[in-house]
PDB file of N, H, CA, C and O in Angstrom:
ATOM      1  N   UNK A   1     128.762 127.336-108.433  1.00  0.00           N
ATOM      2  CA  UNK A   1     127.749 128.115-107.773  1.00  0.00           C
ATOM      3  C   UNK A   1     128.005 128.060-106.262  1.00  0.00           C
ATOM      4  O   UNK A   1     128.174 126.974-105.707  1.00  0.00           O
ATOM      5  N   UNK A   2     128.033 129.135-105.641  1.00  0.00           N
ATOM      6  H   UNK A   2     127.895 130.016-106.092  1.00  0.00           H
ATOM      7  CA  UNK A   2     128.130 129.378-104.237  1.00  0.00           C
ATOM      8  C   UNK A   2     127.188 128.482-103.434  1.00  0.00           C
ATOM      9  O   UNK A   2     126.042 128.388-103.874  1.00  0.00           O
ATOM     10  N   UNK A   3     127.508 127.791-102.291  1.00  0.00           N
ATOM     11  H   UNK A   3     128.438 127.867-101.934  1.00  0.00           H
ATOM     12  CA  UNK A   3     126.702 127.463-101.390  1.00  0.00           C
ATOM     13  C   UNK A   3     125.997 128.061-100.410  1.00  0.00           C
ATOM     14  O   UNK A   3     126.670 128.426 -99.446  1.00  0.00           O
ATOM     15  N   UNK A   4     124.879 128.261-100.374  1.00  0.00           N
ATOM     16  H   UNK A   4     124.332 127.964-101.157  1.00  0.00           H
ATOM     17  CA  UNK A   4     123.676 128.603 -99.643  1.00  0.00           C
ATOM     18  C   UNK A   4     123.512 128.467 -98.046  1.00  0.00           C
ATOM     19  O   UNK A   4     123.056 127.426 -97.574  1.00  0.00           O
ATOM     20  N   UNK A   5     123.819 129.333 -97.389  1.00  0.00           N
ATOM     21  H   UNK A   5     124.189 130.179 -97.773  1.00  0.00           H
ATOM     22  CA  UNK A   5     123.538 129.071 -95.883  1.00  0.00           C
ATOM     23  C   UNK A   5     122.166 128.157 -95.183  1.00  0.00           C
ATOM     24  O   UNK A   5     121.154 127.982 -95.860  1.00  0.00           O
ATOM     25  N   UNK A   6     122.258 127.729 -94.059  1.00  0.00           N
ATOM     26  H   UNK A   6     123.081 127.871 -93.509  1.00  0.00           H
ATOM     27  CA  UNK A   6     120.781 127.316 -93.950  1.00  0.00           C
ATOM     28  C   UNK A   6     120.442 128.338 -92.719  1.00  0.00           C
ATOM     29  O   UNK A   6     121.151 128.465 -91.721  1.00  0.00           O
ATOM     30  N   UNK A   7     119.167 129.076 -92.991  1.00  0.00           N
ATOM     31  H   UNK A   7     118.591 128.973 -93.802  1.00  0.00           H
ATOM     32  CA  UNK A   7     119.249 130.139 -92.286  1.00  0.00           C
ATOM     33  C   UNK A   7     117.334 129.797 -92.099  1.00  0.00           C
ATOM     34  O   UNK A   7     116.564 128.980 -92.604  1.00  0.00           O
ATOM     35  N   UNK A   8     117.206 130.856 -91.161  1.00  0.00           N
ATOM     36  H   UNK A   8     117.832 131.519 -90.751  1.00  0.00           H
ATOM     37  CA  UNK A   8     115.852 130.647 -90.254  1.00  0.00           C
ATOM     38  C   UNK A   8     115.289 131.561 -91.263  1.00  0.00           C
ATOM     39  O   UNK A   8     116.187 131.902 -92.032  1.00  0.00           O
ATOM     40  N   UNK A   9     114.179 132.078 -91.556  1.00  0.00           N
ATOM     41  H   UNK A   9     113.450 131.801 -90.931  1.00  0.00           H
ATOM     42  CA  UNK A   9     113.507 133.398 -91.394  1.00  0.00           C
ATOM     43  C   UNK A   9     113.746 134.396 -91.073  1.00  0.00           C
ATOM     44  O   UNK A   9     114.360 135.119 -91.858  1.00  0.00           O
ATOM     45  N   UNK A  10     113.391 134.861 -89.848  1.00  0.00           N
ATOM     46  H   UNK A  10     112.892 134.274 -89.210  1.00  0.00           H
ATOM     47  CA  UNK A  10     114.209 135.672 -88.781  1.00  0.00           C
ATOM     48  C   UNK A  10     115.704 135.989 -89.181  1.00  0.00           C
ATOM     49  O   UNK A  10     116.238 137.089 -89.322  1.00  0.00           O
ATOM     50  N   UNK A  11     116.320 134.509 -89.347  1.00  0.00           N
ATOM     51  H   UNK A  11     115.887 133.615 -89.232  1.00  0.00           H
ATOM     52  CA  UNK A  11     117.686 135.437 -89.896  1.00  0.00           C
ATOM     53  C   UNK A  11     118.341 136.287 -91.015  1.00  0.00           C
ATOM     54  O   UNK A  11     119.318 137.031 -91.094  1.00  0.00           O
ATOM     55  N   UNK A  12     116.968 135.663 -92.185  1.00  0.00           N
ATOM     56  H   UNK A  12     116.174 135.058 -92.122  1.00  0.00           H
ATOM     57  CA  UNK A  12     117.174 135.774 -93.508  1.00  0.00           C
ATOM     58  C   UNK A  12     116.467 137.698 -93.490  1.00  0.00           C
ATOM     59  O   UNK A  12     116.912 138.633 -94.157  1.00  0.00           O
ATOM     60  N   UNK A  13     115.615 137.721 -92.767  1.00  0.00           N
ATOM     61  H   UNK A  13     115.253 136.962 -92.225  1.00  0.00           H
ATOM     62  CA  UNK A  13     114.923 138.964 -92.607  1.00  0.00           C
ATOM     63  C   UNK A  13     116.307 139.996 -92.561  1.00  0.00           C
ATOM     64  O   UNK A  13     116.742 140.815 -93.370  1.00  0.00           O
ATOM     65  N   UNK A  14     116.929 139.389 -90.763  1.00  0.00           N
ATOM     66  H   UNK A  14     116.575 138.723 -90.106  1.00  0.00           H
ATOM     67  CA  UNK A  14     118.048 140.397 -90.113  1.00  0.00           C
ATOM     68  C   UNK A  14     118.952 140.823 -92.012  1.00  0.00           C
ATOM     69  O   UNK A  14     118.949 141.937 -92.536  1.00  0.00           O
ATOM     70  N   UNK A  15     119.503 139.720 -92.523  1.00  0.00           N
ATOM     71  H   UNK A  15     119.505 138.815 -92.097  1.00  0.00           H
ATOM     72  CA  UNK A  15     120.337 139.182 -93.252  1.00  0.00           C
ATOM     73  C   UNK A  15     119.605 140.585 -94.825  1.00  0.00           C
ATOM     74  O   UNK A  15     120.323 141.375 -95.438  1.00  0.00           O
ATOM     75  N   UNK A  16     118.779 140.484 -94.924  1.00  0.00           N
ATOM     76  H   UNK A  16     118.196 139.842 -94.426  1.00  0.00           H
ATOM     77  CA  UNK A  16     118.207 141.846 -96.015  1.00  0.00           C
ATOM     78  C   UNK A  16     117.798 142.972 -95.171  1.00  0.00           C
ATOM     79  O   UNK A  16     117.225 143.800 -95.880  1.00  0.00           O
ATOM     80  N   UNK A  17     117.856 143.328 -93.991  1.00  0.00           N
ATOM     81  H   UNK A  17     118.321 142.657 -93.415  1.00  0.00           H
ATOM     82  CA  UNK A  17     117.526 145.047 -92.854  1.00  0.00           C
ATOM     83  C   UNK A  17     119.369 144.772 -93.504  1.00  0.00           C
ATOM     84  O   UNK A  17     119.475 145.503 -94.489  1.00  0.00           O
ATOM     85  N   UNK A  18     119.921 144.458 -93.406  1.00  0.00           N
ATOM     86  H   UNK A  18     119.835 143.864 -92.607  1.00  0.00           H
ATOM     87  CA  UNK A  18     121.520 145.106 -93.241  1.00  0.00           C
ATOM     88  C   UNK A  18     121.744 145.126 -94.493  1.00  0.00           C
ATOM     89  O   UNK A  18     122.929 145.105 -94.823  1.00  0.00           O
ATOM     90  N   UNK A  19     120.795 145.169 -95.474  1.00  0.00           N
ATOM     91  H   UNK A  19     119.832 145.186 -95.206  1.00  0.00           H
ATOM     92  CA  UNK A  19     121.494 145.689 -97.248  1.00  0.00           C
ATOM     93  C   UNK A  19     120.414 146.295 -97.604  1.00  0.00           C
ATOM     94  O   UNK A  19     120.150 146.289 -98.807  1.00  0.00           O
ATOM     95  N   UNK A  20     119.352 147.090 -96.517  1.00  0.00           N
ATOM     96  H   UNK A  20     119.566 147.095 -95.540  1.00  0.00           H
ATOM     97  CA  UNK A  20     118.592 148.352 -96.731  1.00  0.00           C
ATOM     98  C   UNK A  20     117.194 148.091 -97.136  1.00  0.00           C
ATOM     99  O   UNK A  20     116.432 148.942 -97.594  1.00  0.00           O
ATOM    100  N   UNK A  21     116.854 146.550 -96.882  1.00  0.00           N
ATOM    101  H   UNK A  21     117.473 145.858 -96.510  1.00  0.00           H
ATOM    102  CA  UNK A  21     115.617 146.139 -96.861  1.00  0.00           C
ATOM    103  C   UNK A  21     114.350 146.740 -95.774  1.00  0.00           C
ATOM    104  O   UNK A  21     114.956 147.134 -94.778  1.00  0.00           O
ATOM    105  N   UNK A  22     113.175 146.913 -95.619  1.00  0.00           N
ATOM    106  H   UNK A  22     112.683 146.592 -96.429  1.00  0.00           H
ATOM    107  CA  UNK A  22     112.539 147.323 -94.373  1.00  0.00           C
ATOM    108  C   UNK A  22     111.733 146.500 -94.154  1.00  0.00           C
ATOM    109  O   UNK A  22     111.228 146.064 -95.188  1.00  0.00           O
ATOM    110  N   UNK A  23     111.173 145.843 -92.777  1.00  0.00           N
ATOM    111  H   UNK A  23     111.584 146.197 -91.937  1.00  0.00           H
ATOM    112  CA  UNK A  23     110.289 145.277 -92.785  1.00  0.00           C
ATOM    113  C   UNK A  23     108.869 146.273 -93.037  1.00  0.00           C
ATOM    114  O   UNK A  23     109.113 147.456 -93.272  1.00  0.00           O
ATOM    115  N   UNK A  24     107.916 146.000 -93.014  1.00  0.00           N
ATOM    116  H   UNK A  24     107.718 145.039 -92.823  1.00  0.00           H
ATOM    117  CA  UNK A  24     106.678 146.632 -93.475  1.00  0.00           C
ATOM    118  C   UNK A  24     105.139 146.243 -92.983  1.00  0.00           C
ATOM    119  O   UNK A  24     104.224 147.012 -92.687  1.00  0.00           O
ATOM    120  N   UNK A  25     105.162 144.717 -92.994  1.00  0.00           N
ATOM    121  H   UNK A  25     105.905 144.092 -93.234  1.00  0.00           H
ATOM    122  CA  UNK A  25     103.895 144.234 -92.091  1.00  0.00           C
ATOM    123  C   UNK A  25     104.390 142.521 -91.979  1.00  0.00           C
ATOM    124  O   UNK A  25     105.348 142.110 -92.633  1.00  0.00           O
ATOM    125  N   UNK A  26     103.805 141.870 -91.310  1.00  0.00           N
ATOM    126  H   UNK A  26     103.026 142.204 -90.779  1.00  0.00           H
ATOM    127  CA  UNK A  26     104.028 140.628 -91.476  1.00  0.00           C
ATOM    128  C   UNK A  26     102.384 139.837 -91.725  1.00  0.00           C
ATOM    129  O   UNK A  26     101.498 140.127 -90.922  1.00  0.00           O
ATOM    130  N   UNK A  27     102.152 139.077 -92.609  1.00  0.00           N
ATOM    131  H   UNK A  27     102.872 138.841 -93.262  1.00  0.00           H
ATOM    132  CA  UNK A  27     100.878 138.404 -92.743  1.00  0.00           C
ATOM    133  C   UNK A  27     100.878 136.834 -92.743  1.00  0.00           C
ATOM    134  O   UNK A  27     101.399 136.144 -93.620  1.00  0.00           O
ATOM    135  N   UNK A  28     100.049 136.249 -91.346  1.00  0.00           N
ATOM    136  H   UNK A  28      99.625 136.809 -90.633  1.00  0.00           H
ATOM    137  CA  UNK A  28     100.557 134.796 -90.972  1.00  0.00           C
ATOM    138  C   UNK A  28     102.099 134.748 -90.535  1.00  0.00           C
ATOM    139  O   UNK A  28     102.678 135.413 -89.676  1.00  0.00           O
ATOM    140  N   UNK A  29     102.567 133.786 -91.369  1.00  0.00           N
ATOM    141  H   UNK A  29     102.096 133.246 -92.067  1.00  0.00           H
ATOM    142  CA  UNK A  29     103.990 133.414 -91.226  1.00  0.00           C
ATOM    143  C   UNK A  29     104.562 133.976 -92.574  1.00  0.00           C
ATOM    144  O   UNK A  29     105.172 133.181 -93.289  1.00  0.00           O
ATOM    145  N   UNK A  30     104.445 135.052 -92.912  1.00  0.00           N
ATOM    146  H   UNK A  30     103.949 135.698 -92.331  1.00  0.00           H
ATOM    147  CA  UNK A  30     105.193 135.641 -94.179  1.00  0.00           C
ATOM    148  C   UNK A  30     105.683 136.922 -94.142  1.00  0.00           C
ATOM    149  O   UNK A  30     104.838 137.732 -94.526  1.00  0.00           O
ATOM    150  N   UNK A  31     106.983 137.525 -93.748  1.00  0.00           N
ATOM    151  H   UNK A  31     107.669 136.868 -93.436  1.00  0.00           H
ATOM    152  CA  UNK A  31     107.360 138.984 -93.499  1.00  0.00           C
ATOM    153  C   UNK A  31     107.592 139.594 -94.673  1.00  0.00           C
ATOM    154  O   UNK A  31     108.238 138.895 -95.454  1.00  0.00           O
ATOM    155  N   UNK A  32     107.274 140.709 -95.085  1.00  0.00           N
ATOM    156  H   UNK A  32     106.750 141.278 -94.451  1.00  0.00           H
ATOM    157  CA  UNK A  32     107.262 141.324 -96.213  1.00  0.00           C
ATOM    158  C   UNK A  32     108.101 142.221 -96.323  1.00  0.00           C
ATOM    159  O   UNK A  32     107.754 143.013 -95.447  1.00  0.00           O
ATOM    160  N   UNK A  33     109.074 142.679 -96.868  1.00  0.00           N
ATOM    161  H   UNK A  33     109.356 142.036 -97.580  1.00  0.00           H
ATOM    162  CA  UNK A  33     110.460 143.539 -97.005  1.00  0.00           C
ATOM    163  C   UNK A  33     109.771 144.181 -98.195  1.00  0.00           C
ATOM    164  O   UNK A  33     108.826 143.731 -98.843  1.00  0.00           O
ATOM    165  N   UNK A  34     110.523 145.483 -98.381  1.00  0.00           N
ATOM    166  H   UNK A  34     111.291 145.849 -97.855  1.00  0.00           H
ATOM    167  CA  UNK A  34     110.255 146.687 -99.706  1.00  0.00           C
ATOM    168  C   UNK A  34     111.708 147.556 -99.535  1.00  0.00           C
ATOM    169  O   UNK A  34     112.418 147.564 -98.529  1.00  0.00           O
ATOM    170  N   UNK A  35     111.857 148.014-100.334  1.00  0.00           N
ATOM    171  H   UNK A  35     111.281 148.007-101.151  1.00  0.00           H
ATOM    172  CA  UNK A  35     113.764 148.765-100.552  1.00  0.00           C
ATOM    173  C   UNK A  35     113.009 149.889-101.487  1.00  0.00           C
ATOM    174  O   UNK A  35     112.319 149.760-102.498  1.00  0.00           O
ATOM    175  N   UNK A  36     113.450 151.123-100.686  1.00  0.00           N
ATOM    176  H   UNK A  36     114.011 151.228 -99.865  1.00  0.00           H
ATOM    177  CA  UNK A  36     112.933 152.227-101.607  1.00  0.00           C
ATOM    178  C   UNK A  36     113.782 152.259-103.156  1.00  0.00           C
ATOM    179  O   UNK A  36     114.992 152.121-102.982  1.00  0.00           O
ATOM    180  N   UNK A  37     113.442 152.391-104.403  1.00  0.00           N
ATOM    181  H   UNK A  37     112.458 152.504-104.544  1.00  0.00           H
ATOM    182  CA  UNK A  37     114.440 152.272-105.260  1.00  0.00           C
ATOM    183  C   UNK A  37     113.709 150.891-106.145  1.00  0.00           C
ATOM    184  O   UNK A  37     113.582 151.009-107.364  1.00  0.00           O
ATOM    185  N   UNK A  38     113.273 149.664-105.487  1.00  0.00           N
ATOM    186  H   UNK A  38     113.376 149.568-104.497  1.00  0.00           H
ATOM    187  CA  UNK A  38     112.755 148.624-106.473  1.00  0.00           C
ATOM    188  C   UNK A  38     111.679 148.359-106.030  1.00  0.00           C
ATOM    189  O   UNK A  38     111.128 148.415-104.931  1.00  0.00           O
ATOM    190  N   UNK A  39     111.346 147.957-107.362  1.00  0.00           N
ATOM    191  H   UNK A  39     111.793 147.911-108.256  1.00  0.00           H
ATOM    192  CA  UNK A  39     110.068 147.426-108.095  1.00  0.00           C
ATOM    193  C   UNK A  39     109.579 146.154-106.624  1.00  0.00           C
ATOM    194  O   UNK A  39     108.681 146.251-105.787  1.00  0.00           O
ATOM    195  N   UNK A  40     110.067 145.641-106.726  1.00  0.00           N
ATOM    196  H   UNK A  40     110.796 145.562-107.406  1.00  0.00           H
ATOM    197  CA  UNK A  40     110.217 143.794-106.615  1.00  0.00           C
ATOM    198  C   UNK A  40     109.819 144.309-104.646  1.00  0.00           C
ATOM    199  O   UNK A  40     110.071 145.429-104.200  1.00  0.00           O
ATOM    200  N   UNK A  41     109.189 143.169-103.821  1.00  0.00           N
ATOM    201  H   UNK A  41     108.984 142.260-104.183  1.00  0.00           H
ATOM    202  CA  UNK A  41     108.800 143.165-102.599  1.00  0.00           C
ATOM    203  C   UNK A  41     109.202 141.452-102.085  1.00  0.00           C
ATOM    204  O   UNK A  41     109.052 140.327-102.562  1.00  0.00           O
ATOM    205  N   UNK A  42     109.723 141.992-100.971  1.00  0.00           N
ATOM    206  H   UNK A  42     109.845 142.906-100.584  1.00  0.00           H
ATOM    207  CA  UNK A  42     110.176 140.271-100.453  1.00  0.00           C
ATOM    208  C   UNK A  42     109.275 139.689 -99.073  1.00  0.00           C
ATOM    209  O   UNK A  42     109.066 140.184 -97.965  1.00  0.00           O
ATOM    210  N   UNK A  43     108.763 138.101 -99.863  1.00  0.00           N
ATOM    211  H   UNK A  43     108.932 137.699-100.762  1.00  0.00           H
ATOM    212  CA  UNK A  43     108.151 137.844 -98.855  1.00  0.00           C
ATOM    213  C   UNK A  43     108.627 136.762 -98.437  1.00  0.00           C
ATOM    214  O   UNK A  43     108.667 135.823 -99.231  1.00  0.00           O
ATOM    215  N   UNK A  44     109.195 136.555 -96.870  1.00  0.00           N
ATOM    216  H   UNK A  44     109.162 137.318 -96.225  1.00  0.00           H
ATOM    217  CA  UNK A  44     110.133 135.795 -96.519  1.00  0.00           C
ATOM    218  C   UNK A  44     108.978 134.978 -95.648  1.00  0.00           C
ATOM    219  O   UNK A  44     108.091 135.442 -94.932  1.00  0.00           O
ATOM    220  N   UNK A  45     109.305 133.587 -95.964  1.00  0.00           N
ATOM    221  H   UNK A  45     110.026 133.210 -96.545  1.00  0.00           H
ATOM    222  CA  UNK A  45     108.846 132.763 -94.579  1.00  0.00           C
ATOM    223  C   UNK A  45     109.255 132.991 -93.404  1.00  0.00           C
ATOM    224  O   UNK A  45     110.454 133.218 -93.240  1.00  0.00           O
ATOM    225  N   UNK A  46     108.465 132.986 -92.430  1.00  0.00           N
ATOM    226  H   UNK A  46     107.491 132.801 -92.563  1.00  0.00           H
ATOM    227  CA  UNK A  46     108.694 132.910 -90.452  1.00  0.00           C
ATOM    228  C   UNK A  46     108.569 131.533 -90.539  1.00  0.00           C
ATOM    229  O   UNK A  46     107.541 130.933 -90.223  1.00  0.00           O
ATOM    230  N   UNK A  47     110.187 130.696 -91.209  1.00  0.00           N
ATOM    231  H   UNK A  47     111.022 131.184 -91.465  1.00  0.00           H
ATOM    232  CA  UNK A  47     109.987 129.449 -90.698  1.00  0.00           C
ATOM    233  C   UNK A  47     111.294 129.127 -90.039  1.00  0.00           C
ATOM    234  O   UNK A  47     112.232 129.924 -90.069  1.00  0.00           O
ATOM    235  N   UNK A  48     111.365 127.891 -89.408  1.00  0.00           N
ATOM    236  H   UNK A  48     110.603 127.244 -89.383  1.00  0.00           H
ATOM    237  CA  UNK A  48     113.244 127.635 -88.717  1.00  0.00           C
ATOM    238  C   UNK A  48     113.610 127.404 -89.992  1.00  0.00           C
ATOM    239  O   UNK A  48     114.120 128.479 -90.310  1.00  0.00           O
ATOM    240  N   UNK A  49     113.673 126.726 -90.881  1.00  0.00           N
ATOM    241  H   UNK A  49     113.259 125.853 -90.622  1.00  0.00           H
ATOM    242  CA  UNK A  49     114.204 127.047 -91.819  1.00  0.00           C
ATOM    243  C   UNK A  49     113.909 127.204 -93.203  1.00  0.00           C
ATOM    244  O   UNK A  49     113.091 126.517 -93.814  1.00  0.00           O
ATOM    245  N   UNK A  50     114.597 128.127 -93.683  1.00  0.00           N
ATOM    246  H   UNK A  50     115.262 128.685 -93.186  1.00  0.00           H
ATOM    247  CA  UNK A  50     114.202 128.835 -95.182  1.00  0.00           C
ATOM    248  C   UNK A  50     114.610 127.588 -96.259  1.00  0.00           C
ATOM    249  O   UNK A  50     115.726 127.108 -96.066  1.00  0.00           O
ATOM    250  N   UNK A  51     113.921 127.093 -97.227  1.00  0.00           N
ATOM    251  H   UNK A  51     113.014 127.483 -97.384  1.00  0.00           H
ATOM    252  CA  UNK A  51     114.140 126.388 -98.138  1.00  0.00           C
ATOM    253  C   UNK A  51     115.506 126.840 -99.419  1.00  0.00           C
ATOM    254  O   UNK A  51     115.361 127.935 -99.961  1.00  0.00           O
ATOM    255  N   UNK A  52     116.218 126.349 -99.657  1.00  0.00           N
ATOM    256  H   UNK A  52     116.336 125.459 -99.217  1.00  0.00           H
ATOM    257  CA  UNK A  52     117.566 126.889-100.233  1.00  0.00           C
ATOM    258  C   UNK A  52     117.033 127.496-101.960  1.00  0.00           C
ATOM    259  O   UNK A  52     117.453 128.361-102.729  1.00  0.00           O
ATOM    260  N   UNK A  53     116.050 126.621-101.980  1.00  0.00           N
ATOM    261  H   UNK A  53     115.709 125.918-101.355  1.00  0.00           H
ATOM    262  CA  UNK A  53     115.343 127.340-103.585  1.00  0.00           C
ATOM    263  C   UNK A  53     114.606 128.824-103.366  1.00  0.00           C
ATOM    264  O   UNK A  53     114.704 129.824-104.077  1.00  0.00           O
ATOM    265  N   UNK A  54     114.000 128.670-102.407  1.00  0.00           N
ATOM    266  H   UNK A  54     113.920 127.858-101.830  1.00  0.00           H
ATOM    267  CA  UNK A  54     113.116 130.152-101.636  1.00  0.00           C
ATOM    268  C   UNK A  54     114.018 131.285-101.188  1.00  0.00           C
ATOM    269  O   UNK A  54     114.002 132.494-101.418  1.00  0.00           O
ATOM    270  N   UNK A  55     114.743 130.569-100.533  1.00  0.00           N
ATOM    271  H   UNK A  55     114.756 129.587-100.346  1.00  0.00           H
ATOM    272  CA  UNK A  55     116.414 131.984-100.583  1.00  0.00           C
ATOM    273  C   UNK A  55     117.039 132.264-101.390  1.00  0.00           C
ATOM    274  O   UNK A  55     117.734 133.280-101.371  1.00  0.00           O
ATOM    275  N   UNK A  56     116.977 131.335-102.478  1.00  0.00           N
ATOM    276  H   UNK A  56     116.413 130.510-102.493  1.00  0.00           H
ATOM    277  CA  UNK A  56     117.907 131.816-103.868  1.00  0.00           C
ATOM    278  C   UNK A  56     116.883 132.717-104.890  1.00  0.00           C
ATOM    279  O   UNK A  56     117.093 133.668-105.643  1.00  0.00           O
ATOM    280  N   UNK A  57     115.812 132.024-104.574  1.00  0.00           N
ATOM    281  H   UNK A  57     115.642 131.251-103.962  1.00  0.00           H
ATOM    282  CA  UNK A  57     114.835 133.064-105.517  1.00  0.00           C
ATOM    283  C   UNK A  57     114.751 134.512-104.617  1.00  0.00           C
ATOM    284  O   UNK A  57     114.556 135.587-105.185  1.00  0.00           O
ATOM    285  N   UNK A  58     114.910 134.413-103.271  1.00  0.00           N
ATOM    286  H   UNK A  58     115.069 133.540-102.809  1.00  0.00           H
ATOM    287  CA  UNK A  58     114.426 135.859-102.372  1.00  0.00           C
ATOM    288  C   UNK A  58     115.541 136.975-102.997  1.00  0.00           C
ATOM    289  O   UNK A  58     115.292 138.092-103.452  1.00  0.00           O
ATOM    290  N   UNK A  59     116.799 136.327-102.872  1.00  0.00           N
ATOM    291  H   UNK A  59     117.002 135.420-102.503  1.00  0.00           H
ATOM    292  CA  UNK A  59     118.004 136.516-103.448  1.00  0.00           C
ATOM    293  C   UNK A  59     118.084 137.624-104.965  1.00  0.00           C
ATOM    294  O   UNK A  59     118.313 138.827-105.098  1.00  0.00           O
ATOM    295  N   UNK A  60     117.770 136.514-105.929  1.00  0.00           N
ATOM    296  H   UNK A  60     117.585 135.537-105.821  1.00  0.00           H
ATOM    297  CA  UNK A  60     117.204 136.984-107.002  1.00  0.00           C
ATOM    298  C   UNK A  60     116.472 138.435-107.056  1.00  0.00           C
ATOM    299  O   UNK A  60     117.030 139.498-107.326  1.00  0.00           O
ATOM    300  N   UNK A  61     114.834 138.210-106.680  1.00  0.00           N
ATOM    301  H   UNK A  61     114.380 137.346-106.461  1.00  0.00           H
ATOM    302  CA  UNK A  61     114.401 138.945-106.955  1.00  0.00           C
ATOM    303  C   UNK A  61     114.845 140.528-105.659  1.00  0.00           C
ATOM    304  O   UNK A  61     114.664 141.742-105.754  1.00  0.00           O
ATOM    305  N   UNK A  62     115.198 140.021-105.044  1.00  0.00           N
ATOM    306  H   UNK A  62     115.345 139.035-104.968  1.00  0.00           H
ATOM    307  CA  UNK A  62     116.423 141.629-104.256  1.00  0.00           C
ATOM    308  C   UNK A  62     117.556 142.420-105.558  1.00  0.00           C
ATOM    309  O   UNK A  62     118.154 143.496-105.580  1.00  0.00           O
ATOM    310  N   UNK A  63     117.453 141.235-106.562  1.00  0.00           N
ATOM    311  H   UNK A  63     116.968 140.360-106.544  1.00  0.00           H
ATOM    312  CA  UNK A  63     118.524 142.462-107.696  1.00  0.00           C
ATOM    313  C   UNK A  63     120.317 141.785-107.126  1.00  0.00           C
ATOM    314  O   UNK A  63     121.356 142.405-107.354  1.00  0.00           O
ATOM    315  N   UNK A  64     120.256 140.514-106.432  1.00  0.00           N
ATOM    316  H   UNK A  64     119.412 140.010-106.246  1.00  0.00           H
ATOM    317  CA  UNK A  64     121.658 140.331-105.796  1.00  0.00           C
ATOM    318  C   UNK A  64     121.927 139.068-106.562  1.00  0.00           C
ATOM    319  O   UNK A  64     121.103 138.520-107.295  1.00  0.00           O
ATOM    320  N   UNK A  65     123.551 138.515-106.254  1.00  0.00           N
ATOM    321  H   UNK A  65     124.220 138.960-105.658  1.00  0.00           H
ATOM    322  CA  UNK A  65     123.556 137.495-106.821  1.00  0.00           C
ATOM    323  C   UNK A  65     124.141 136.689-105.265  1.00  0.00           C
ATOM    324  O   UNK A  65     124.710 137.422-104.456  1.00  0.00           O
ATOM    325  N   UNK A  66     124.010 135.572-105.009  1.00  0.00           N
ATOM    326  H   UNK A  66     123.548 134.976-105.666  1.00  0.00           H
ATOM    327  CA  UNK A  66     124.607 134.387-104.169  1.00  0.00           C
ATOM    328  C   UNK A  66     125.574 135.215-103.068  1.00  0.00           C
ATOM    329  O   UNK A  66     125.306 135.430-101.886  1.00  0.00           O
ATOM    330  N   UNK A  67     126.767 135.611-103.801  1.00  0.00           N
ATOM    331  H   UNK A  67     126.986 135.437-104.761  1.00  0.00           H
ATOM    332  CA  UNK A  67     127.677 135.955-103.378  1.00  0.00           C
ATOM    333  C   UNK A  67     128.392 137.417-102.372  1.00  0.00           C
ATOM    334  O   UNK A  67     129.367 137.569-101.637  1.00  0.00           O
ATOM    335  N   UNK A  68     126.949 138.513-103.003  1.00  0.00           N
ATOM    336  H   UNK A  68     126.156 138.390-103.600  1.00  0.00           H
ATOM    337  CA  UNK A  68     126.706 139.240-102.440  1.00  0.00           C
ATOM    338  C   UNK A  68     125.585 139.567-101.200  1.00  0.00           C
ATOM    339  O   UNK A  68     125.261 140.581-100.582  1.00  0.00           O
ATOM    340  N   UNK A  69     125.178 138.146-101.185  1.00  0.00           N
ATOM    341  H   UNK A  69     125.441 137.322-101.687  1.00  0.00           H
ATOM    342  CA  UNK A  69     124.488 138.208-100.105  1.00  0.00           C
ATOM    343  C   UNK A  69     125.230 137.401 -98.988  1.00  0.00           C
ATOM    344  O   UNK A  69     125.075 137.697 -97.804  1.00  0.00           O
ATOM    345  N   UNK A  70     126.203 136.167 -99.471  1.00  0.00           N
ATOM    346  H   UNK A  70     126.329 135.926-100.433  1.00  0.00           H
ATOM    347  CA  UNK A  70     127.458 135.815 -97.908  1.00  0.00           C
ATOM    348  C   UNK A  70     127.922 137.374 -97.524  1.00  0.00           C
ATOM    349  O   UNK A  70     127.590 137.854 -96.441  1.00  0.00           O
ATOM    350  N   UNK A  71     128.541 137.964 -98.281  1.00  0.00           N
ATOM    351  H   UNK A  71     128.810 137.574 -99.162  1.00  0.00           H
ATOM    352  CA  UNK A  71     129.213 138.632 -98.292  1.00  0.00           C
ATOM    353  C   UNK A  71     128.510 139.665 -96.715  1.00  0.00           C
ATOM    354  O   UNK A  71     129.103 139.853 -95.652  1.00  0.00           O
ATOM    355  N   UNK A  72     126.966 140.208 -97.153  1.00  0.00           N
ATOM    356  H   UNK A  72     126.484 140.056 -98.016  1.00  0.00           H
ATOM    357  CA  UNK A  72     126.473 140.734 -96.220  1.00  0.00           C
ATOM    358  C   UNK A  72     125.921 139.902 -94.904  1.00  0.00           C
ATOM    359  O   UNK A  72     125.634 140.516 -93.876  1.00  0.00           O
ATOM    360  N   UNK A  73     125.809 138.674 -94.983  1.00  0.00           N
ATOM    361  H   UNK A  73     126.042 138.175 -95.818  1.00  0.00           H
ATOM    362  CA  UNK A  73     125.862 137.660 -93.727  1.00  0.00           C
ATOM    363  C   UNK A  73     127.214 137.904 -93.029  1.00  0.00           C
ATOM    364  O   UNK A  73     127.052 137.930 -91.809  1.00  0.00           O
ATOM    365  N   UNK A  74     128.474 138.089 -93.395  1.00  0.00           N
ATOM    366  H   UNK A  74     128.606 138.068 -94.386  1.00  0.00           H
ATOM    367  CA  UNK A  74     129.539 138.334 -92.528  1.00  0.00           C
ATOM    368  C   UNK A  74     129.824 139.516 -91.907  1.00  0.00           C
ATOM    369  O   UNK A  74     130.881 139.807 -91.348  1.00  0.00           O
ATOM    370  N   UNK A  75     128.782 140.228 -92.031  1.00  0.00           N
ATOM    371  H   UNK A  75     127.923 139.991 -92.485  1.00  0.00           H
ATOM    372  CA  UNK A  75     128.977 141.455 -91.440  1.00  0.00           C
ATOM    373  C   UNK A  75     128.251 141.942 -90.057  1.00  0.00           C
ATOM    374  O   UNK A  75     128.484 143.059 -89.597  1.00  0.00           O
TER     375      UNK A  75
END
C-alpha cells in the first residue's frame, strides 16, 4: 500500500481543486468540496495536519485510489 503524504488541510483542499473538486462553503474548521458528476461531498479538516486515516477515507470517497492522488500532488 502506497504511503500517505502528511499534508495540512489547506493543502489537501489545493491537492482535490487540481482533480476538479470545488470548494463550496467552509463551516468552522471543515471545507466542503462537491465535483459535478458525484454523489459523495468532501469534508476536509482546516487543520496543520490531516490525519492519514481521514485522507485515505477523503481519498476513497472522491472515487480515487492512493496512487492517483500522489500522482496529482506532483503536479
Amino acid at each position: 500500500m502506497p504511503e500517505l503524504p502528511q499534508l495540512s488541510g489547506r493543502e489537501t483542499v489545493r491537492a482535490f481543486e487540481l482533480l476538479g473538486w470545488k470548494v463550496v462553503r467552509q463551516k468552522g474548521s471543515h471545507i466542503i468540496l462537491i465535483k459535478d458528476g458525484q454523489v459523495a461531498t468532501l469534508s476536509v479538516p482546516d487543520h496543520k495536519e490531516v490525519a492519514k486515516g481521514t485522507l485515505r477515507s477523503l481519498i476513497r470517497s472522491a472515487g480515487m485510489t492512493v496512487s492517483e492522488f500522489q500522482e496529482a500532488l506532483k503536479k
